[in-house]
C-alpha positions as CSV (number, residue, x, y, z in Angstrom):
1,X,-119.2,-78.5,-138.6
2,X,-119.0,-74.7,-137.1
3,X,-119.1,-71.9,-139.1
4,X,-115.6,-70.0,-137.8
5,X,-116.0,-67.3,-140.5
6,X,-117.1,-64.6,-138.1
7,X,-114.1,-65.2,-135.9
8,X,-111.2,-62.9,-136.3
9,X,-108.3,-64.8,-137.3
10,X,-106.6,-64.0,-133.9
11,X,-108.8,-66.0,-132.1
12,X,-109.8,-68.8,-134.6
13,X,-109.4,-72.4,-133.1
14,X,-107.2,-75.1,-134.2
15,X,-108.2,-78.3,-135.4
16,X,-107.0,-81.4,-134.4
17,X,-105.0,-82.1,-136.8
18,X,-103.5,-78.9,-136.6
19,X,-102.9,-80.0,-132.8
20,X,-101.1,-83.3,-134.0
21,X,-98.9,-81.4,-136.5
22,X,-98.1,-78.8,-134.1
23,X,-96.5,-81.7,-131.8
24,X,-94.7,-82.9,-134.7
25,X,-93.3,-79.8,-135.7
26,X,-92.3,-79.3,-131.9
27,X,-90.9,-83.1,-131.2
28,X,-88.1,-82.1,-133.9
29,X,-85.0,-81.6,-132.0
30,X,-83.3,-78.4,-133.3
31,X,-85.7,-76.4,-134.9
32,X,-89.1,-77.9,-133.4
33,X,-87.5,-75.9,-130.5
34,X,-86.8,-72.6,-132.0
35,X,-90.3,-73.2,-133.7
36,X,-91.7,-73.4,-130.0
37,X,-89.7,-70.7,-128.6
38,X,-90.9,-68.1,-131.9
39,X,-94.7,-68.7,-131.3
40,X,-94.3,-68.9,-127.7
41,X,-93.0,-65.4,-127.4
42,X,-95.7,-64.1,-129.8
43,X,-94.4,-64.8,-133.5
44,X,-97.5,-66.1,-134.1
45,X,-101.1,-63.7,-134.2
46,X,-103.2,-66.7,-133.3
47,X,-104.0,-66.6,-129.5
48,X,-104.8,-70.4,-129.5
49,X,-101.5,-71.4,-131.0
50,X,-99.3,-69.2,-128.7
51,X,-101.1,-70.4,-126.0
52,X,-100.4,-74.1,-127.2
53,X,-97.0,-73.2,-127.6
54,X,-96.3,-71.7,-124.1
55,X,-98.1,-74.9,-122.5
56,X,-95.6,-76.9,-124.5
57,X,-92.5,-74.9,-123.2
58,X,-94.0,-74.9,-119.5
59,X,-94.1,-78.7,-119.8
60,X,-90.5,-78.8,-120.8
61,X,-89.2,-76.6,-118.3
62,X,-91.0,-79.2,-115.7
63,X,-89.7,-82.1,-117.3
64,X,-86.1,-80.8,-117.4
65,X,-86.4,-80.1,-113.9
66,X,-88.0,-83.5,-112.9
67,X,-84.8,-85.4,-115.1
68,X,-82.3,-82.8,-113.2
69,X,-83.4,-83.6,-109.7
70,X,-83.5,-87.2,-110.9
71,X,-80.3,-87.0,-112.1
72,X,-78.7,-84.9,-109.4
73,X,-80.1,-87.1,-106.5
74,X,-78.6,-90.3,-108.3
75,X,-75.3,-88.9,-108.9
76,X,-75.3,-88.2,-105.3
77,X,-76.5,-91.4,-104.4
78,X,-73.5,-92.7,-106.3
79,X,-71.1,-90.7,-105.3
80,X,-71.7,-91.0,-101.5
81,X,-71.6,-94.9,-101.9
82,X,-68.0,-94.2,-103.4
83,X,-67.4,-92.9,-100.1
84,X,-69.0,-95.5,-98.0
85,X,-67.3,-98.9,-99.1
């Protein structure tokens, strides 16, 4: 195992596990995404862990626009049937 005790603690890696508990934390509904938001905008002095939280909120912008454009085109898709019979 590394030796991380030279690293400042700005920059010091997260572990795996410390991965896996960060998805927990940020899978809870409410707060996982005020969590999210807080180290995202830099309420956390870890580099690693902001930068993990701002690739988690990039993901979820994308996948509320993926389900919107989904959900737009069907409910267009629907309503123009409506219209057609």
């Amino acid at each position: 195992m590394s030796n991380y005790s030279n690293i400042p603690d700005s920059h010091k890696p997260i572990s795996m596990w410390g991965y896996f508990g960060y998805e927990i934390l940020f899978a809870i509904p409410v707060v996982g995404f005020i969590v999210l938001l807080v180290f995202a905008l830099g309420g956390t002095s870890n580099i690693n862990l902001r930068n993990f939280a701002r690739s988690k909120f990039c993901y979820l912008i994308i996948c509320i626009i993926i389900i919107g454009i989904l959900l737009m085109t069907g409910v267009l898709t629907g309503f123009l049937q409506t219209f057609q019979k």
